[in-house]
C-alpha positions as CSV (number, residue, x, y, z in Angstrom):
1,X,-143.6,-101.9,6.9
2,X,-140.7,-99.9,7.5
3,X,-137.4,-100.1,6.4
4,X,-135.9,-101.2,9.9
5,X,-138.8,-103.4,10.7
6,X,-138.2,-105.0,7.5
7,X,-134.1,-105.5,8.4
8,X,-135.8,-106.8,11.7
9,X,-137.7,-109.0,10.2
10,X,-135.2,-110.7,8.2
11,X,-132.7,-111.8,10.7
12,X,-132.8,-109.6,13.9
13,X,-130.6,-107.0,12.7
14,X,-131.5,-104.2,15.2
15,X,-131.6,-100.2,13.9
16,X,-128.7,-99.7,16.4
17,X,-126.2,-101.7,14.7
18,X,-126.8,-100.3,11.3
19,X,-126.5,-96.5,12.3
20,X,-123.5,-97.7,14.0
21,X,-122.2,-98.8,11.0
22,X,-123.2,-95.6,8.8
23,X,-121.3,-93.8,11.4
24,X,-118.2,-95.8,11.3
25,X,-118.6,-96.0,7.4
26,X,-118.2,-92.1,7.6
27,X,-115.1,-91.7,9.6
28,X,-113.4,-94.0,7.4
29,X,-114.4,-91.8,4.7
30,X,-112.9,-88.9,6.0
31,X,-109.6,-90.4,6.9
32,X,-109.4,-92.3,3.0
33,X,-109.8,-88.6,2.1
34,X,-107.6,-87.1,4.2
35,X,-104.9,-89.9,2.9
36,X,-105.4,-89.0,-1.1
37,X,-104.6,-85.3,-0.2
38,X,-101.5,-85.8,1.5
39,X,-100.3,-88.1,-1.0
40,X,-101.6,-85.6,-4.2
41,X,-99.7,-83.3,-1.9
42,X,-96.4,-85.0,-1.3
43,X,-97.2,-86.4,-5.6
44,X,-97.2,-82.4,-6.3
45,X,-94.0,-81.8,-4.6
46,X,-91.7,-84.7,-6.1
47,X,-92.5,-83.4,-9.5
48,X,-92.1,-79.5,-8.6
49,X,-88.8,-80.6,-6.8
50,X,-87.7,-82.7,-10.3
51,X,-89.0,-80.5,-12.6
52,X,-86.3,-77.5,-10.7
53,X,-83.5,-79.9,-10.5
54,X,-84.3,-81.0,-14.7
55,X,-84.0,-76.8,-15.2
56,X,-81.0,-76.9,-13.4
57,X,-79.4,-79.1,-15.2
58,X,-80.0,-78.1,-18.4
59,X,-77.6,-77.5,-20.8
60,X,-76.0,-74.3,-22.0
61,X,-77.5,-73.9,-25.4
62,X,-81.5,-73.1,-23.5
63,X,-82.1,-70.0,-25.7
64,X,-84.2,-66.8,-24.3
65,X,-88.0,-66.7,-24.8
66,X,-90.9,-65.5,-26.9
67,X,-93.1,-62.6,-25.6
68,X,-96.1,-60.9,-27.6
69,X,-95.7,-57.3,-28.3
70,X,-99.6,-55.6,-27.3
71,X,-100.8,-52.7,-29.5
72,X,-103.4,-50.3,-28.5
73,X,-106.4,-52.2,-27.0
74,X,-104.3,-54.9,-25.9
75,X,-104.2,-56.3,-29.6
76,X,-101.1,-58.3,-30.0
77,X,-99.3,-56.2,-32.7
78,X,-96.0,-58.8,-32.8
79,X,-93.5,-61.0,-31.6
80,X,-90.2,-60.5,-29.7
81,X,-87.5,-62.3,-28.7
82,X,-85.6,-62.3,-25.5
83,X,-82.4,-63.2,-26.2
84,X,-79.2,-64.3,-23.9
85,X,-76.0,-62.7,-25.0
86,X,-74.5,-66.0,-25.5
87,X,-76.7,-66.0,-28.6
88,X,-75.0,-64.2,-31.0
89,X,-71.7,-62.9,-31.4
90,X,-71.0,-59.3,-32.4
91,X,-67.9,-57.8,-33.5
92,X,-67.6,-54.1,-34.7
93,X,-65.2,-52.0,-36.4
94,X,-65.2,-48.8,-37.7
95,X,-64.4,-48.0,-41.3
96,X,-64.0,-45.1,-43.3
97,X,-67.2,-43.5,-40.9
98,X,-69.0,-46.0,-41.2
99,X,-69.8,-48.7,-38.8
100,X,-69.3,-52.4,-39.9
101,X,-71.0,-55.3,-37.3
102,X,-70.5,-59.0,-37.9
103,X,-73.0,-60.6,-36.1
104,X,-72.9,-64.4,-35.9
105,X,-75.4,-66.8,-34.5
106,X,-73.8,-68.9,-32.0
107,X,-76.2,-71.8,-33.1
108,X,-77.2,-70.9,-36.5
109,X,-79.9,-73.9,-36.5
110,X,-81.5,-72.8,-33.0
111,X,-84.6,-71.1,-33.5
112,X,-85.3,-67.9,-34.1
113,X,-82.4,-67.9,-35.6
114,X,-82.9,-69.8,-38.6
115,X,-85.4,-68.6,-39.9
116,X,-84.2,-65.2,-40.3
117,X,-83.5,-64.1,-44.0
118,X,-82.2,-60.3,-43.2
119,X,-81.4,-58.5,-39.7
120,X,-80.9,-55.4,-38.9
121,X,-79.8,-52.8,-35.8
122,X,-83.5,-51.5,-34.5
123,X,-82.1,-50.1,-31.6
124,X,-78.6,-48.9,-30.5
125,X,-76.3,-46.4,-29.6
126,X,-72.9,-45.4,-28.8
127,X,-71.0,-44.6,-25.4
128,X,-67.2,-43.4,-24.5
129,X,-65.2,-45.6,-22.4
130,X,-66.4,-44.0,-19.0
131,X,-70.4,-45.0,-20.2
132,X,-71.3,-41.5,-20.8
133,X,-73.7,-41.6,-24.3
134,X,-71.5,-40.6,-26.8
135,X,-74.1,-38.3,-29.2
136,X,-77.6,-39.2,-30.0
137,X,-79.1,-42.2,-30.7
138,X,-78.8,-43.1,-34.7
139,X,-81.9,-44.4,-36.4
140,X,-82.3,-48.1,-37.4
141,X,-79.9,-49.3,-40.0
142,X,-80.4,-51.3,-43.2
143,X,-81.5,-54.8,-43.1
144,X,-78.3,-57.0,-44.3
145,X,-78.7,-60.5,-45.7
146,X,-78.6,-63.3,-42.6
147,X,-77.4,-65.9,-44.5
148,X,-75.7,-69.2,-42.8
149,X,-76.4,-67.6,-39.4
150,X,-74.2,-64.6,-40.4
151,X,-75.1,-60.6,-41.6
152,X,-72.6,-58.0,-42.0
153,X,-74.2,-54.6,-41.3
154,X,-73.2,-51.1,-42.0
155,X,-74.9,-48.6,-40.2
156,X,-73.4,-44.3,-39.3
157,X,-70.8,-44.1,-36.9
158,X,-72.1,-41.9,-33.2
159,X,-69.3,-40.3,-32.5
160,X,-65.5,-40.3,-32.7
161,X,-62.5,-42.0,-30.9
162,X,-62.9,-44.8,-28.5
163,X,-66.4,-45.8,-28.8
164,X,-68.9,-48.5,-27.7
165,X,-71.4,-50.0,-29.7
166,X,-74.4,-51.0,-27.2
167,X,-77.2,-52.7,-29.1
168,X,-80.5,-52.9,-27.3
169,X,-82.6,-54.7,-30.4
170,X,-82.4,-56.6,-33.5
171,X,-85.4,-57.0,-35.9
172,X,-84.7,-59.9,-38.2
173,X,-87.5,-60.7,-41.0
174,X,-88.1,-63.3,-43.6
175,X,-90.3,-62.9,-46.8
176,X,-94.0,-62.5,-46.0
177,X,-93.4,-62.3,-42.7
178,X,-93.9,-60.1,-39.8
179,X,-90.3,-58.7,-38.1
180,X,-89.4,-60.5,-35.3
181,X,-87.8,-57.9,-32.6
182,X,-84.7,-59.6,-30.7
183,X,-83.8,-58.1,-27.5
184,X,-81.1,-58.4,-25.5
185,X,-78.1,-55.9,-25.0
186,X,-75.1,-56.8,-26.0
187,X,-71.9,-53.7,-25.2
188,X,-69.4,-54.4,-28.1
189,X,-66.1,-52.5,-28.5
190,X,-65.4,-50.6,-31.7
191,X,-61.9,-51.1,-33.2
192,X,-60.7,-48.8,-36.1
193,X,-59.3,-50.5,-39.1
């Protein structure tokens, strides 16, 4: 006996009926499908459209980001730091030819920011008042003790006169440790003393 001769059979039921059903079972298929896309869909966009209003919102003290420094081969070699200016604080004056930064951290307990034992001027250089690059550009300066979320550093002064200090990147390091590079630029006025 066959299937529909068996459904026959047991009460009358006729082949018709059941690949009407089948059919009918399908459609509603498609359309419960279609329904779970559109609300995944409109699910997706709520959170998108919260999770941009939350970044918004979000207070002032959001610090920059990590990247990974890549080495030959695309070996990551190190860590940097992309700070915001608002970061640190940098005052400079200039002293007997010499240089002097005070560099504060705004939030000494944010990270990176703690965890820095020394820091020092990796990259920087010095311009007139009009922009124009005032000499060339002095090599890295001695790390200085960050301690409390404040170094004072002493590095050679570019030039003479009216300068500005314009500091591209900080390395900061702790024992046993590799340097972390901070980046950011931050165009600081050098006063005489």
């Amino acid at each position: 006996m066959k299937g529909y001769d068996l459904l026959e059979a047991a009460g009358g039921i006729r082949p018709e009926f059941i690949e009407e059903g089948l059919r009918d079972r399908g459609a509603g298929r498609r359309k419960e499908r279609g329904r779970r896309i559109r609300a995944a869909a409109a699910l997706f966009l709520i959170c998108f459209s919260l999770s941009g209003i939350g970044a918004l919102a979000a207070p002032d003290y959001v610090s920059g980001i990590f990247r990974d420094i890549f080495g030959p081969g695309r070996a990551v070699t190190g860590t940097a730091y992309e700070a915001r200016e608002e970061e640190a604080e940098i005052s400079v004056s200039l002293s007997n030819g010499k240089v002097i930064i005070d560099l504060r951290a705004a939030d000494p307990e944010a990270f990176p920011w703690r965890e820095l034992e020394n820091i020092r001027l990796k990259k920087y250089y010095f311009t007139d008042a009009s922009g124009k690059a005032a000499g060339e550009n002095p090599a890295a300066s001695e790390p200085a003790p960050f301690l409390e979320g404040r170094a004072r550093i002493e590095a050679e002064a570019g030039g003479a006169g009216s300068m500005i200090l314009v500091i591209e990147e900080l390395e900061g390091g702790k024992k046993a440790d590799a340097p972390l590079l901070i980046e950011g630029r931050w165009e600081c006025p050098v006063r005489a003393e």
